[in-house]
C-alpha positions as CSV (number, residue, x, y, z in Angstrom):
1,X,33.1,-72.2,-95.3
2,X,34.1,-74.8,-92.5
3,X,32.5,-72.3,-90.2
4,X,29.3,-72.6,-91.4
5,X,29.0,-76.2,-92.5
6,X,30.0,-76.8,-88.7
7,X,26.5,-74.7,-87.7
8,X,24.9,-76.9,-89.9
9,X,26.1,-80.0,-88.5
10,X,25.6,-78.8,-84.9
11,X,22.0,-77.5,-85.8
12,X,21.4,-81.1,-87.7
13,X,22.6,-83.1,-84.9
14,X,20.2,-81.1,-82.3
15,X,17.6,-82.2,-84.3
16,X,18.0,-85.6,-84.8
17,X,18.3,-85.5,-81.4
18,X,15.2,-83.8,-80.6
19,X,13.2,-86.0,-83.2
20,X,15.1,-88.9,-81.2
21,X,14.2,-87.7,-77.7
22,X,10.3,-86.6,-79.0
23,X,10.2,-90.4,-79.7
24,X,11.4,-91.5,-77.1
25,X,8.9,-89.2,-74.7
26,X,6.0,-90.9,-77.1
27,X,7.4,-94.4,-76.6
28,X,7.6,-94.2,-72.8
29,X,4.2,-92.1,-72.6
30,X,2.4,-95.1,-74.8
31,X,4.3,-97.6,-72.4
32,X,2.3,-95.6,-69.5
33,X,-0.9,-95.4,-71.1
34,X,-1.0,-99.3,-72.5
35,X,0.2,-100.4,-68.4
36,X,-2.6,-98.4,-67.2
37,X,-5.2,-99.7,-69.4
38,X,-3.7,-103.5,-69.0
39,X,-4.4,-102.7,-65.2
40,X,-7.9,-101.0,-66.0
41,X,-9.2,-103.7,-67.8
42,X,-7.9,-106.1,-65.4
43,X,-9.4,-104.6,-62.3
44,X,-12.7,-104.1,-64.7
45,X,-12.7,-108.0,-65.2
46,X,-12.7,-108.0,-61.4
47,X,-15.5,-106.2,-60.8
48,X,-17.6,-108.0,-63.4
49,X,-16.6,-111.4,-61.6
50,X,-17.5,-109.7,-58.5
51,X,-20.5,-108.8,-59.7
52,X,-21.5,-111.8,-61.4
53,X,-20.7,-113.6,-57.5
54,X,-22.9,-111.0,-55.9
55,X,-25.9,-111.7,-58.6
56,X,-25.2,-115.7,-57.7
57,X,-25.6,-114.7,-54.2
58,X,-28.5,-112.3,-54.0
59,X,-30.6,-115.0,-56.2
60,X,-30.0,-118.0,-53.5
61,X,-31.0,-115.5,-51.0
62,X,-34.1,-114.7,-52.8
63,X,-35.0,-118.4,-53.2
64,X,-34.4,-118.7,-49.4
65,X,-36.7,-116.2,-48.4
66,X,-39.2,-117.8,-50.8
67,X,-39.1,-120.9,-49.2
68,X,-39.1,-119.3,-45.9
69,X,-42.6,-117.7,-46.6
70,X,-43.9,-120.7,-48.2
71,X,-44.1,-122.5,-45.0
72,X,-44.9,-119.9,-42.8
């Protein structure tokens, strides 16, 4: 009887552990995916600044040119 109730112990134990270590691979896999998104929405905050700066710049350009070819 010990016998077998030792198989059982050793097959719960492997479980737990399993279950434990699947958890733990989902915990460190979320960890990965939220840093990556933190750092893609960063960088995409970046280029929305950047573009808004380009916009700025391409409109004073525009009004240069204007005035340019209003007194020629």
């Amino acid at each position: 009887m010990s016998v077998v109730a030792g198989m059982i112990a050793a097959w719960y134990t492997n479980r737990i552990s399993r279950k434990k270590s699947n958890r733990e691979e989902w915990q460190g896999l979320y960890m990965e995916m939220k840093t990556r998104t933190d750092e893609a929405e960063k960088r995409n905050h970046e280029l929305i600044m950047e573009n808004e700066q380009l916009r700025i710049e391409n409109a004073e350009l525009k009004s240069q040119l204007k005035s340019q070819e209003e007194k020629a």
